[in-house]
MARTITOR-847020 format. One record per residue (C-alpha): residue number from 1; residue in one letter; chain; x, y, z. Coordinates in steps of 0.02 Angstrom, whole numbers, plus 32768, in hexadecimal, padded with zeros to 4 digits. Each point is the difference from the previous one (the first is absolute). Layout:
% MARTITOR-847020
(NUM,a,A,(X,Y,Z))
...
//
This chain:
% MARTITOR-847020
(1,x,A,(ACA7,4548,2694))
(2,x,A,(8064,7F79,7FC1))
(3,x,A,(808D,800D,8077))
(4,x,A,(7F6C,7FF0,8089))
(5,x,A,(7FB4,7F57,7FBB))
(6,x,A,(80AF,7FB6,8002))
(7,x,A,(8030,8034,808F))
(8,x,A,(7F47,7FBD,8054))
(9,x,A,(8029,7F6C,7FA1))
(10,x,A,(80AA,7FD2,8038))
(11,x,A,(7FCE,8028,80CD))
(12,x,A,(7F5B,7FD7,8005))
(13,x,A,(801C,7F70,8078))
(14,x,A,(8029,8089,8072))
(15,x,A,(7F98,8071,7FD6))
(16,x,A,(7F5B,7FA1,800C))
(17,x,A,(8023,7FAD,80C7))
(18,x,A,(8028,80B9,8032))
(19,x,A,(7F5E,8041,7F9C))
(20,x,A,(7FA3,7F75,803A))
(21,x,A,(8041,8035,80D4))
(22,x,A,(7FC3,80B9,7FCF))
(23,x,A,(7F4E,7FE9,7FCA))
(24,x,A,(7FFF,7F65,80A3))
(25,x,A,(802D,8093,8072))
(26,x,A,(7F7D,808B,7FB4))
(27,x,A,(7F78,7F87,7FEC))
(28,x,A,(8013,7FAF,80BF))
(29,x,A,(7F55,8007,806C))
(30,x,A,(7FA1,8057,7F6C))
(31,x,A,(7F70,7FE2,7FC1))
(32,x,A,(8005,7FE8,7F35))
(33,x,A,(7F86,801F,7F88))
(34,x,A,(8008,7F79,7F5D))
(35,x,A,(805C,8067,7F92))
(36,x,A,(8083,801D,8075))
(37,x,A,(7FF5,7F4F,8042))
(38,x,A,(8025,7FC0,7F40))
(39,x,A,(80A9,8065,7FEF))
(40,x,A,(8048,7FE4,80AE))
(41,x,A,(7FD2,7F2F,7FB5))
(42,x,A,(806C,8031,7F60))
(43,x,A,(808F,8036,8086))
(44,x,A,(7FF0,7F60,8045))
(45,x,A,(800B,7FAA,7F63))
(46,x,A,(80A5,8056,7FE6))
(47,x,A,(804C,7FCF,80B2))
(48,x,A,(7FCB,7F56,7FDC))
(49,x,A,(807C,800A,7F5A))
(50,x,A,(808A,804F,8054))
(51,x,A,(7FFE,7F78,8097))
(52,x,A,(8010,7F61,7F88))
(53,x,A,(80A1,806B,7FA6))
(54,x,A,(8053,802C,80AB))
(55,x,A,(7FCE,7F49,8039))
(56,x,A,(804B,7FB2,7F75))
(57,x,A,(80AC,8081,800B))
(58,x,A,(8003,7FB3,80BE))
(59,x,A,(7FD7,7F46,7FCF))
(60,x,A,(8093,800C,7F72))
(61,x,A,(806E,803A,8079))
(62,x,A,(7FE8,7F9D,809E))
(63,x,A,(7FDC,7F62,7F81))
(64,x,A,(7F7A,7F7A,801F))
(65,x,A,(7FA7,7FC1,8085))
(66,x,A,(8020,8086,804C))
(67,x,A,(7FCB,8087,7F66))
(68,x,A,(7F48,7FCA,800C))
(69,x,A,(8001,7FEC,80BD))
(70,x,A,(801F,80BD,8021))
(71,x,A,(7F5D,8026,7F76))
(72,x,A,(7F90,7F98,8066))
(73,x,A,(802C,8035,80B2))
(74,x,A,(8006,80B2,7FD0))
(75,x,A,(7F59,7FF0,7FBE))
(76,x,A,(7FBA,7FA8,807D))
(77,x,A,(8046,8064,8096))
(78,x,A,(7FAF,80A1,7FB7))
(79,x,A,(7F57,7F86,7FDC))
(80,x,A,(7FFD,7FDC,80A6))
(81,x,A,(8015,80B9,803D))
(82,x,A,(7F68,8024,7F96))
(83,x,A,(7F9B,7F81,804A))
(84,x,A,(8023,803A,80B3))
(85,x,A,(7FD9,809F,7FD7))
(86,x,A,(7F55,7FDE,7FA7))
(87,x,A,(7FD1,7F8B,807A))
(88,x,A,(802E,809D,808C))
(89,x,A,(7FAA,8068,7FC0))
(90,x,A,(7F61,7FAE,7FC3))
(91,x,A,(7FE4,7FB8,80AC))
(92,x,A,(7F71,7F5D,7FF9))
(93,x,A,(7FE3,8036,7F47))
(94,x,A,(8094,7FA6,7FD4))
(95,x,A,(7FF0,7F63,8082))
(96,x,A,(803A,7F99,7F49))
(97,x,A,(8066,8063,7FA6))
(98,x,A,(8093,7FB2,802D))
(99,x,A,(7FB6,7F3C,7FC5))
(100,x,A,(7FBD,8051,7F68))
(101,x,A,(80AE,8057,7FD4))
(102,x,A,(808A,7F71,8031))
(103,x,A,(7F7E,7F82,7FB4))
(104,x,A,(7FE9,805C,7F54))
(105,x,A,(80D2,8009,7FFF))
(106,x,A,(7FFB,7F55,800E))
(107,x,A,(7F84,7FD8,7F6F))
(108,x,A,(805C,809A,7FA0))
(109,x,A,(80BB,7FBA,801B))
(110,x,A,(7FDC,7F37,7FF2))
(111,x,A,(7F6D,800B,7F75))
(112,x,A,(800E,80AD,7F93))
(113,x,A,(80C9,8016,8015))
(114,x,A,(8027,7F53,8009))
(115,x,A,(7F92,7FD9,7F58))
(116,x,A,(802F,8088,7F9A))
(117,x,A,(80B8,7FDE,8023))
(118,x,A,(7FDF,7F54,7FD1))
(119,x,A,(7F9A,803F,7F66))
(120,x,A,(8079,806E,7FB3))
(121,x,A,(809A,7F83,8020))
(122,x,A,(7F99,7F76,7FA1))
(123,x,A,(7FD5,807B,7F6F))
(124,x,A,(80D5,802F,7FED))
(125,x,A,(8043,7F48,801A))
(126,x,A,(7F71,7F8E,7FFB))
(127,x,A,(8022,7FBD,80B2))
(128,x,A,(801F,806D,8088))
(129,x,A,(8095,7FB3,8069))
(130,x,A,(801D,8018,80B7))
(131,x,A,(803B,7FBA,80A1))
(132,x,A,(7F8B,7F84,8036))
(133,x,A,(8069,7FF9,80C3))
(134,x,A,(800A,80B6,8025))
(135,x,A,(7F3C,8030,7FBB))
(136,x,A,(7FC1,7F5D,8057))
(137,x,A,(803F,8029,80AB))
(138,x,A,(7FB1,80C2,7FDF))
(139,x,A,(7F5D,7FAB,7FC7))
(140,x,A,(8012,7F98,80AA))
(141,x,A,(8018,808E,8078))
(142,x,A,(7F87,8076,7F97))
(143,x,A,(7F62,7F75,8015))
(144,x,A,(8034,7FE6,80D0))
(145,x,A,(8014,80C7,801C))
(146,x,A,(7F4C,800A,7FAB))
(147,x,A,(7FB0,7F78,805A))
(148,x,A,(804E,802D,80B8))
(149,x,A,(7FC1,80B7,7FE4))
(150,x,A,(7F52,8003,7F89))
(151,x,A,(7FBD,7F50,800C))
(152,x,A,(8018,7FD9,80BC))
(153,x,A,(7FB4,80A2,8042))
(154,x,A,(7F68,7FB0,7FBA))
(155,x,A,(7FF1,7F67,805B))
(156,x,A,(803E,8028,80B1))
(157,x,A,(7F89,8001,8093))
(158,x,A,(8068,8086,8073))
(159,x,A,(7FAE,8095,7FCE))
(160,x,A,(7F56,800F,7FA7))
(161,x,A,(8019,8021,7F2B))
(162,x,A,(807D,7FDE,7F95))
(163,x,A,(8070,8064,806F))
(164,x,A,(80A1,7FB6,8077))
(165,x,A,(800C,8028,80AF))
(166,x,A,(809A,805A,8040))
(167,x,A,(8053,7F6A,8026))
(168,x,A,(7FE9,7FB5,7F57))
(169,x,A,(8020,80A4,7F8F))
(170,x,A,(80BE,801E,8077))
(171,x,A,(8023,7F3B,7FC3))
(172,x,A,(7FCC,8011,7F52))
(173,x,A,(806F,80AE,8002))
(174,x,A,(808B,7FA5,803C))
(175,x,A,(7FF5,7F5F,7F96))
(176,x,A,(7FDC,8088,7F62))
(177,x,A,(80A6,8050,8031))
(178,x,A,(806E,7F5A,801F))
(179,x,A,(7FCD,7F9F,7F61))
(180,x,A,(801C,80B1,7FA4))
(181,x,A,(80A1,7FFD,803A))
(182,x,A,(8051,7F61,7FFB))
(183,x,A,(7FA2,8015,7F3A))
(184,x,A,(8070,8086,7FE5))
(185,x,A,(80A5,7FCA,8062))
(186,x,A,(7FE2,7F51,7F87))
(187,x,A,(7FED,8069,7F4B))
(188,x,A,(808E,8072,8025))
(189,x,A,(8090,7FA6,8074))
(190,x,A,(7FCC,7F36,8003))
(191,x,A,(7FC9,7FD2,7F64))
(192,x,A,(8011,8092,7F83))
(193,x,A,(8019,7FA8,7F66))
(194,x,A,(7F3D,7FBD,8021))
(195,x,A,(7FC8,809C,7FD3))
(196,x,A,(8066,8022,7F68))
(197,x,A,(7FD8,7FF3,7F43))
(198,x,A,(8011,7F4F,7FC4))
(199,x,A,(8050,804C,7F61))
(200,x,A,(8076,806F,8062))
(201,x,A,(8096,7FDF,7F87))
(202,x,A,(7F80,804C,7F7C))
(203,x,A,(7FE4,807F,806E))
(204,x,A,(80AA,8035,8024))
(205,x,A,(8035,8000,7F5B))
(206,x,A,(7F84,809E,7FD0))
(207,x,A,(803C,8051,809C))
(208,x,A,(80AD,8009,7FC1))
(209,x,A,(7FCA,8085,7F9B))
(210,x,A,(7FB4,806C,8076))
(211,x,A,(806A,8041,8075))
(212,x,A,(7FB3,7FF6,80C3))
(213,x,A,(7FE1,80B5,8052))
(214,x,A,(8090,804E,8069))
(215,x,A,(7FD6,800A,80BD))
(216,x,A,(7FD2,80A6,7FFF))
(217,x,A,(7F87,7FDE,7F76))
(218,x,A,(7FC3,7F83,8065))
(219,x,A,(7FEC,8075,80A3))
(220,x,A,(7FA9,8066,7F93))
(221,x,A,(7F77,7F8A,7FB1))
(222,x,A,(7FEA,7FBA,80AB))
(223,x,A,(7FD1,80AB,8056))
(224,x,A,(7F9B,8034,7F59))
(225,x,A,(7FAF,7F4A,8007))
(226,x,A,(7FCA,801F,80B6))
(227,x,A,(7FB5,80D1,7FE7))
(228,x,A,(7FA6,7F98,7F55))
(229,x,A,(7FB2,7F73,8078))
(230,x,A,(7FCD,8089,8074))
(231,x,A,(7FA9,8047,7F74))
(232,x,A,(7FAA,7F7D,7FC1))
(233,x,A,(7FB1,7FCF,80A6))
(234,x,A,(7FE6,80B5,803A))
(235,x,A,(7FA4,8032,7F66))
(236,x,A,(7F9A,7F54,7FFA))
(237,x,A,(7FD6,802D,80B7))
(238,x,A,(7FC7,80BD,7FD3))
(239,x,A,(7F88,7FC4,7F73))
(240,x,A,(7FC6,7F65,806B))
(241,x,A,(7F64,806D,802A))
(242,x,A,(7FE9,8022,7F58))
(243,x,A,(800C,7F59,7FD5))
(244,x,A,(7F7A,7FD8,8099))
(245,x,A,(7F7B,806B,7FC6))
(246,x,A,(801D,7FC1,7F51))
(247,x,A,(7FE7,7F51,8039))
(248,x,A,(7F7A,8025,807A))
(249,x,A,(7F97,8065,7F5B))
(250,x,A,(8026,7F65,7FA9))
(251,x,A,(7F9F,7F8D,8086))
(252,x,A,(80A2,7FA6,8000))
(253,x,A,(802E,7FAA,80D1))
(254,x,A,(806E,8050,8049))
(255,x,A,(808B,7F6C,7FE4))
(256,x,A,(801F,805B,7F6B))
(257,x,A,(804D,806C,804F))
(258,x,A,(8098,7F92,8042))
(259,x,A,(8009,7FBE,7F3C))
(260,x,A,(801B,80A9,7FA7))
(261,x,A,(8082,8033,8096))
(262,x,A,(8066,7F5F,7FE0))
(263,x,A,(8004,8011,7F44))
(264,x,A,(8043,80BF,8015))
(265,x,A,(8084,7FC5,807D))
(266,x,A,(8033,7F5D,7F8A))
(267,x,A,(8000,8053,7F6B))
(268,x,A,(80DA,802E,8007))
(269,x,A,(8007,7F46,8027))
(270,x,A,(7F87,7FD2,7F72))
(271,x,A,(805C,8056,7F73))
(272,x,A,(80A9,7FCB,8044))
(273,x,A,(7FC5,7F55,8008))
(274,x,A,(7FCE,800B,7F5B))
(275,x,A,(8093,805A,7FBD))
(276,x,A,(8070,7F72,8047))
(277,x,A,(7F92,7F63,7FB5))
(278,x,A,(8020,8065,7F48))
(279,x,A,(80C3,7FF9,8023))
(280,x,A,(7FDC,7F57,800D))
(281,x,A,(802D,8002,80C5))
(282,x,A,(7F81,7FAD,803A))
(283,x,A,(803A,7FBA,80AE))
(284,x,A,(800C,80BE,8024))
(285,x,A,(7F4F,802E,7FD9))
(286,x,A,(7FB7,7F63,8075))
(287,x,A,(807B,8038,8088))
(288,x,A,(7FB2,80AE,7FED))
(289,x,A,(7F37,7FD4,8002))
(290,x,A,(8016,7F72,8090))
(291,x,A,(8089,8064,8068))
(292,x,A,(7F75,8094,7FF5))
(293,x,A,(7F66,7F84,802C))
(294,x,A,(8086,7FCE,8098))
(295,x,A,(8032,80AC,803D))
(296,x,A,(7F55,803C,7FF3))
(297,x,A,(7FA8,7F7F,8087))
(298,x,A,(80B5,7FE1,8068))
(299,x,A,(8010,80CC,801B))
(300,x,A,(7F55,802D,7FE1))
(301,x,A,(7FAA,7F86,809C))
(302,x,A,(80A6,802C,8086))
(303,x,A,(7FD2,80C5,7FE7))
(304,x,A,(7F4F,7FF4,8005))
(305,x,A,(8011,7F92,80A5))
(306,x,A,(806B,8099,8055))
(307,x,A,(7F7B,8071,7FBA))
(308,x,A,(7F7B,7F9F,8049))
(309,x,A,(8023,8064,80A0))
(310,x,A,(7FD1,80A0,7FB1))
(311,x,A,(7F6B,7FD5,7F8B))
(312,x,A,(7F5C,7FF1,8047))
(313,x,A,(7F97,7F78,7FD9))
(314,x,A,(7FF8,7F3E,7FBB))
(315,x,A,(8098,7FCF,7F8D))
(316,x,A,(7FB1,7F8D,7F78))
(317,x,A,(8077,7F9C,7FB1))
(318,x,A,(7F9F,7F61,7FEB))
(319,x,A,(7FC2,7FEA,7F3D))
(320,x,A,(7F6E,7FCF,7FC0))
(321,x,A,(7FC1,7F65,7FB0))
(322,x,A,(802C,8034,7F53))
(323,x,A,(80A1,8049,8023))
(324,x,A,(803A,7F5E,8056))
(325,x,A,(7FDC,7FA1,7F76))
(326,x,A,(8054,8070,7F88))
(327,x,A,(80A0,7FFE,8094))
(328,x,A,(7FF5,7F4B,7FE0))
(329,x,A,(7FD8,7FE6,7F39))
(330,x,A,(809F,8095,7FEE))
(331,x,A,(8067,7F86,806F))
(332,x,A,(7FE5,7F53,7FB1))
(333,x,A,(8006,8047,7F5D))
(334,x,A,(80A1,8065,8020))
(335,x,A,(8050,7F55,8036))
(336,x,A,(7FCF,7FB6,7F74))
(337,x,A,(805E,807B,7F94))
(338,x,A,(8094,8013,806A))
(339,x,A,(803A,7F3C,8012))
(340,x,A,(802E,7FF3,7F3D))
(341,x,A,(8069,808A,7FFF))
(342,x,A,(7FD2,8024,7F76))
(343,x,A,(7F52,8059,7FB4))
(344,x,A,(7F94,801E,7F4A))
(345,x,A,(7F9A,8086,7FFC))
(346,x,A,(7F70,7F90,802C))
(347,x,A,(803F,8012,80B0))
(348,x,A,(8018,80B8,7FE3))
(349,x,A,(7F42,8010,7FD7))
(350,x,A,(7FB5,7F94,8079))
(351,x,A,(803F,806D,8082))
(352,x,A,(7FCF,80A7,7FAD))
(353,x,A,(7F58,7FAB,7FF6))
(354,x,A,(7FFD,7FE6,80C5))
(355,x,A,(8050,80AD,800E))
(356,x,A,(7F69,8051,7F9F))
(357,x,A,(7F96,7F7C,8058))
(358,x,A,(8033,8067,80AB))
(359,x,A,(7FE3,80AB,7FA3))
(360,x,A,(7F49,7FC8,7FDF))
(361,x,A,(7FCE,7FC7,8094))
(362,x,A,(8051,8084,8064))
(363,x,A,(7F94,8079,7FB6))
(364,x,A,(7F65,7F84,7FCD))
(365,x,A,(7FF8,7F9F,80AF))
//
């Protein structure tokens, strides 16, 4: 017995992705009952776990910007996969599902990650420390990305609804796709050090004690990262109709929905995040909840524009009143934070206030 508990404890961030891909692949296209519904969650707990170790193996390998990078597309591209596929499937039933997910990342990532990253840095050193270039010019593609795709849709004429004609939705995929990647091609080839840990000598001083994972260590975190992101989103998506009727007993609107998918699919992101801003790496955790708010609308709005020719029905992606104004308040307020370089946790609890101001309203209207 004891030989067993070592052993699960030594490999169990191999074990659990591996687990986690058997209990995807029995519980695929069946209907669960709660009970069941509660362990195949605890399964996705675990994968969640095992992708923030085999994320962080990769990131201390490959080294940073490029470490958190590789969490937040990998996340995102599966995100995205699971949107397609809801939105599929569901036919007109899920007309918003795509606003109410990429919008709910983007409260998640630049209110509820971005806070508590801030929060727990102020708590360890007082003043959380960052670079005020490199998380400005995320802020600044984050806010136009979220305006060109959820606020416009609600003010153009073309097509009746907040909804963009064809013309519109191909531009604002290809404008999504360009500013995503010159973004990227300027945090990991032009202006690198932007994005790097104002106390990097600090930094690389504890590293010298931990030696970086060979290459094949690597390899094998990055193919154990990928089977754990698969799932996380593939169990999220079999107890999504669990989660549905749950909401719908509740009397909750059907935006919840969107909000509890995004905080499954952000959670790896979430605890790394958070696991950074305690190592006092705190450029890291920002580069991880705004590169995740980023990836979400740049990969999220190009993908649902080629799906467009397969799902039937109206594409909202125009918000509301009161999500615009929370867009905006997260925006100004973000900018505010970010120009100092520099943060209290005052600034770490004003945006977990407009964070849980989103959670409220999402599900109080």
């Amino acid at each position: 017995m004891g030989i067993m508990v070592c052993f699960c404890s030594r490999y169990w961030s191999v074990i659990l992705p591996l687990a986690a891909a058997a209990v995807l692949a029995a519980s695929w296209g069946r209907e669960l009952n709660p009970a069941v519904a509660g362990l195949v969650a605890v399964w996705l707990i675990g994968a969640v776990l095992s992708a923030v170790h085999h994320a962080e193996t990769v990131a201390h390998r490959v080294g940073e910007p490029f470490g958190s990078l590789i969490l937040a597309v990998a996340v995102t591209i599966i995100e995205v996969g699971l949107i397609v596929t809801l939105m599929v499937s569901s036919g007109e039933k899920a007309a918003s599902l795509a606003r109410d997910t990429v919008f709910a990342a983007v409260m998640i990532t630049c209110n509820g990650i971005f806070g508590l990253s801030l929060l727990v840095g102020a708590l360890r050193r007082r003043v959380a420390v960052f670079n005020a270039e490199g998380t400005g010019a995320a802020l600044a593609t984050v806010a136009t990305l979220a305006t060109l795709s959820l606020v416009l849709p609600t003010f153009t004429t073309s097509e009746p609804g907040p909804v963009f004609s064809a013309s519109q939705l191909i531009f604002a995929a290809v404008a999504s796709l360009v500013l995503y990647g010159v973004f990227v091609m300027v945090q990991t080839i032009r202006h690198p050090d932007d994005f790097l840990p104002v106390e990097d000598a600090l930094a690389e001083a504890e590293d010298e004690h931990d030696e970086p994972p060979t290459r094949q260590q690597a390899l094998l975190s990055l193919g154990l990262l990928l089977v754990a992101l698969i799932g996380v989103v593939g169990l999220a998506k079999v107890v999504s109709p669990n989660i549905e009727s749950g909401i719908a007993a509740a009397g909750l609107p059907q935006s919840a929905v969107g909000v509890v998918i995004a905080l499954l699919v952000l959670l790896p992101e979430t605890i790394a995040a958070v696991r950074a801003a305690r190592r006092e790496r705190m450029q890291i955790s920002l580069n991880l909840a705004l590169g995740s708010a980023m990836a979400s609308i740049g990969l999220t709005i190009p993908a649902i524009a080629l799906a467009s020719i397969w799902i039937e029905g109206p594409l909202m992606l125009g918000l509301g009143a009161t999500q615009m104004v929370l867009l905006a308040l997260t925006v100004v307020v973000g900018a505010l934070t970010v120009v100092p370089g520099r943060a209290t946790l005052l600034q770490g609890c004003v945006h977990l206030v407009l964070f849980s101001a989103f959670v409220f309203l999402a599900v109080s209207p």
